[in-house]
C-alpha positions, 0 to 999 in steps of 0.5 A, a space after each residue: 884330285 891329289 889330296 890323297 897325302 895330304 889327307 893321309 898326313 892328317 889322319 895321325 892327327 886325328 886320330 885322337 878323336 877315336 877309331 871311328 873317323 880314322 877309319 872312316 879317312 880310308 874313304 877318302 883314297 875313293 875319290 881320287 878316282 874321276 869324280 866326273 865318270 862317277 854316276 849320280 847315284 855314286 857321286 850323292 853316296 860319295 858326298 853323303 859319306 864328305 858331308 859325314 866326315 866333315 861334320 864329325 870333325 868341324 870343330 878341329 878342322 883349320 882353314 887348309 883342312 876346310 880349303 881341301 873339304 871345299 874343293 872336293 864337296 864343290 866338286 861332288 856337287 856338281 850335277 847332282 840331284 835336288 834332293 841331295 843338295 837339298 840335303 847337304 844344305 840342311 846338314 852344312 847351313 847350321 855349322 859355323 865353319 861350313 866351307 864357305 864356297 860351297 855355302 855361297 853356291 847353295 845360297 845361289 841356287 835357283 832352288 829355295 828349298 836348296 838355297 832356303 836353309 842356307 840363306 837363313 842360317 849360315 853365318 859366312 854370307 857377307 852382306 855384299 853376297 845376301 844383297 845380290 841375292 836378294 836383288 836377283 833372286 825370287 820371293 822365297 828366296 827373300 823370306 829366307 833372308 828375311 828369317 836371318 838372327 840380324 839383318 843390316 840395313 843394306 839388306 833390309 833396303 832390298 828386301 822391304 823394295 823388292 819383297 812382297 807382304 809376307 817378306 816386308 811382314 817378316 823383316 818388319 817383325 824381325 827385331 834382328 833387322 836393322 831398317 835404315 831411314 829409307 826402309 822405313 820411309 819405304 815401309 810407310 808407303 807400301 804399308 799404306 791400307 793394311 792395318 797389319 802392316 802399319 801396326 808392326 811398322 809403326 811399333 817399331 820403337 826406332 821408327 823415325 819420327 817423320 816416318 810415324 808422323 805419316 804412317 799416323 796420319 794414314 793409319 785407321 783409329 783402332 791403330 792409332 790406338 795401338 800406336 799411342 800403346 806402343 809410343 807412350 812418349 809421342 801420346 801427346 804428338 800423335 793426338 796432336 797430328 791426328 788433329 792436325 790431319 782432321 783440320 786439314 780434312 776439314 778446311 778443305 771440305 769446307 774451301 769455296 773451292 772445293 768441287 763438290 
């Protein structure tokens, strides 16, 4: 790796911050050296003292400086134990700048307790990366999106597809996650017989009207109830479909046709 000068030329820079990390850029003639003769037990203590390095100084740092961190803490990464990439997840998913290649490998990792952190927080994941994520990846690895401060709906449709009860419960519970028609059309159908779910869907407030009007229909009276609570505008229609669909019940008991 030739960033030896490179780095060098910007201690001056830094050096303002404080003897500490000036001192601590000395490090950094280490890993000029092979990185891929290093043992495991080197190269995690290596990426330990990167990792160090880039925290301290991430608000300063411009997009060269955190082109070089990618490059080198990519490379310290590679191949080394679970628990230090666990680590490096905790310490970088939080930090807005983190470098955004190594970010993207941490989300992909088969790992969720690597991925997890990441998939949560870290701000530099596009869309277009959580969507394939999200399509290719476990259910943990779905919670973890579905955790996320705002959530677009090109996310929201795989994850309400694709996840399980405590993902859907997660997404739908989200008011970060934005859920398009389709969503919730989606989430009406796989809600069908859970009480919990159906409740967390249908309050809502965006929930399309034909998407309520089914999610009613099927829902028990106790969260029918809810439902009036939480739509007071659509009292009067939600009664009225509820009648609606007990007239049908009705009409249908009682048809010549009906085989008893």
């Amino acid at each position: 790796l030739r960033i030896g000068h490179s780095w060098r030329h910007r201690s001056v820079k830094w050096s303002r911050t404080g003897a500490a990390m000036t001192a601590e850029l000395a490090f950094i003639d280490e890993i000029e050296g092979p990185i891929t003769r290093a043992s495991y037990a080197r190269r995690s203590e290596m990426l330990r003292k990167m990792t160090d390095l880039f925290i301290d100084g991430a608000d300063q740092f411009t997009g060269e400086d955190i082109s070089i961190f990618d490059g080198v803490l990519g490379r310290l990464a590679t191949e080394i134990e679970l628990s230090a990439r666990e680590l490096l997840a905790k310490r970088l998913a939080p930090i807005r700048n983190s470098p955004p290649q190594i970010i993207r490998a941490l989300a992909f990792d088969d790992a969720v307790t690597v991925a997890g952190p990441v998939l949560t927080q870290a701000a530099q994941l596009d869309d277009k990366t959580l969507v394939e994520i999200a399509r290719t990846k476990g259910q943990g690895h779905l919670l973890a999106i579905s955790h996320r401060a705002s959530l677009d709906e090109l996310v929201t449709d795989v994850l309400v597809e694709r996840g399980d009860r405590e993902v859907l419960i997660n997404t739908v519970d989200n008011f970060g996650a934005s859920i398009s028609d389709n969503g919730f059309s989606t989430l009406v159908r796989r809600s069908e017989g859970d009480d919990m779910l159906v409740d967390l869907v249908g309050s809502r407030p965006e929930i399309p009207a034909p998407s309520l009007s089914v999610l009613i229909a099927k829902a028990s009276s106790a969260v029918r109830a809810k439902l009036e609570v939480a739509h007071p505008r659509a009292k009067a229609e939600i009664r009225r479909m509820v009648a609606e669909a007990a007239g049908r019940v009705e009409a249908r008991m009682f048809s010549p046709t009906f085989d008893y």
